[in-house]
N, C-alpha and C positions, 0 to 999 in steps of 0.2 A: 470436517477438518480436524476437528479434535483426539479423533480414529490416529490420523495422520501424524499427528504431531506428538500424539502415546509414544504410538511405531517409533518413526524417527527417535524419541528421545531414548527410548531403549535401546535399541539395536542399535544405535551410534551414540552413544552417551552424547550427545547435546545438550547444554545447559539452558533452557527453556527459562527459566526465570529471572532476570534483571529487574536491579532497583533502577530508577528512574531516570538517574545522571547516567547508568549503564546503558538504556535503549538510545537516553539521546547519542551516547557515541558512540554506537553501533549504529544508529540512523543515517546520521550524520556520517561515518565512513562506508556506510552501504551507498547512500547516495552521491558520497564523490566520487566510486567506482565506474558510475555513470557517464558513458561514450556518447551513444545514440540514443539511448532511449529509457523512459523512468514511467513504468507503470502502475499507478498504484488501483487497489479498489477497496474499499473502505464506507463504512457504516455511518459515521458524525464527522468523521475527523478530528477525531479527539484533541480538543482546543489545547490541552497542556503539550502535545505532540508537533501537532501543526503548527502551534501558533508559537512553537519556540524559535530565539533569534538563530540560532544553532542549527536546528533544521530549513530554517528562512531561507538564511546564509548559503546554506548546503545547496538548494535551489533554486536562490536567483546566480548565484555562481557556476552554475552547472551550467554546459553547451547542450546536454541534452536535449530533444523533446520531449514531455511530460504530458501525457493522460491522466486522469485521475477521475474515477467514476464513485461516485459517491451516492447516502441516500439520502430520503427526502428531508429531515431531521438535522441540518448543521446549522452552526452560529453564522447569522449574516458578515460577523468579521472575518470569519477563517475564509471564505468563501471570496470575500473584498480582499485580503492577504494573499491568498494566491494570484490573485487572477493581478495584482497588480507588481508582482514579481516578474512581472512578465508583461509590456505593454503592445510587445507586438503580436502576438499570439501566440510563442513560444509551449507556453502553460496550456491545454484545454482542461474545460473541468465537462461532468454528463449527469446529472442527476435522474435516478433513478426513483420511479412513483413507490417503492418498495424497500424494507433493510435487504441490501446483498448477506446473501446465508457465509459467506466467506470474504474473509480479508488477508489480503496479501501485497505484496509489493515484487515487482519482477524488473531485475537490470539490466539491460544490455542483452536479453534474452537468455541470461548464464546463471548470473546471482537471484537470489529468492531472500524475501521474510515472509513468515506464515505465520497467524497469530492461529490461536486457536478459537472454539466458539465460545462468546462470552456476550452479556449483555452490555447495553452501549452505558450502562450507571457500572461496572466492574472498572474499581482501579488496578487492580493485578490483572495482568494479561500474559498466556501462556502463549512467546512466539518463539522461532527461531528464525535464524540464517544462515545460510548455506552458501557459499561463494564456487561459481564453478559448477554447477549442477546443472547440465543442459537437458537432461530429463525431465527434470520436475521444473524446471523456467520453461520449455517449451511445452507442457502440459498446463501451468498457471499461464501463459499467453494466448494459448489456445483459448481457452476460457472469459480471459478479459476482451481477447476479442471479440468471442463471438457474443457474449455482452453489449459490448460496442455498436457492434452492428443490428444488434432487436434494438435496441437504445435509439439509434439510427433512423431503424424503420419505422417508429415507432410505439413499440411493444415491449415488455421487460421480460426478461428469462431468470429462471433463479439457477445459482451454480450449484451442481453436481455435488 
């Protein structure tokens, strides 16, 4: 992913680095662009991330359904915090026996965040977002899904 997120930032000047209070409001406005659907896949779920009220807010407010495929490694709270956002089943969560090699977030099958690779102790993290990109949303979907479904069967596949 990290290849990807070079590219991108070169060839599109993309501002790939935000301080802290920046990603939560770009999170938080990527996630209320959310219709139908909020996919994310993610390594810990980075408890400063997750567990902010701002990102909370962002979705249990949201109509969307929400996936979230995560790995073996997250705080019992973040994990109680979603899933209670949500009492009807709106929310699913999938944990994965392994870290997924990439993380991203895809909306509505259009919008994308794409972090780069970094380890799950990295406070700086190199992502962007793209609104309106149905190339690279329906390539990161392709992805989460077929994730979803070894997850399913149950088997794990590492992403591409």
């Amino acid at each position: 992913m990290s290849i990807i997120i070079n590219t991108i930032e070169s060839i599109l000047g993309i501002r790939t680095n935000y301080s802290f209070p920046e990603r939560i409001a770009k999170g938080k406005e990527l996630l209320g662009r959310a219709n139908s659907s909020i996919k994310i896949l993610s390594g810990t779920l980075n408890s400063e991330f997750y567990g902010n009220e701002e990102i909370l807010k962002a979705l249990r407010e949201s109509k969307a359904k929400v996936e979230i495929i995560h790995g073996p490694n997250v705080e019992e709270n973040i994990i109680s915090g979603l899933e209670n956002l949500s009492p009807n089943g709106r929310i699913k969560l999938y944990k994965l026996d392994t870290e997924p090699l990439g993380h991203f977030m895809v909306i509505d099958e259009k919008h994308v965040r794409v972090e780069s690779d970094h380890l799950a102790t990295e406070k700086e993290k190199k992502a962007f977002i793209k609104y309106n990109s149905l190339f690279l949303a329906q390539r990161l979907d392709e992805e989460f899904m077929a994730l979803k479904a070894n997850h399913e069967a149950g088997s794990s596949i590492k992403l591409k």
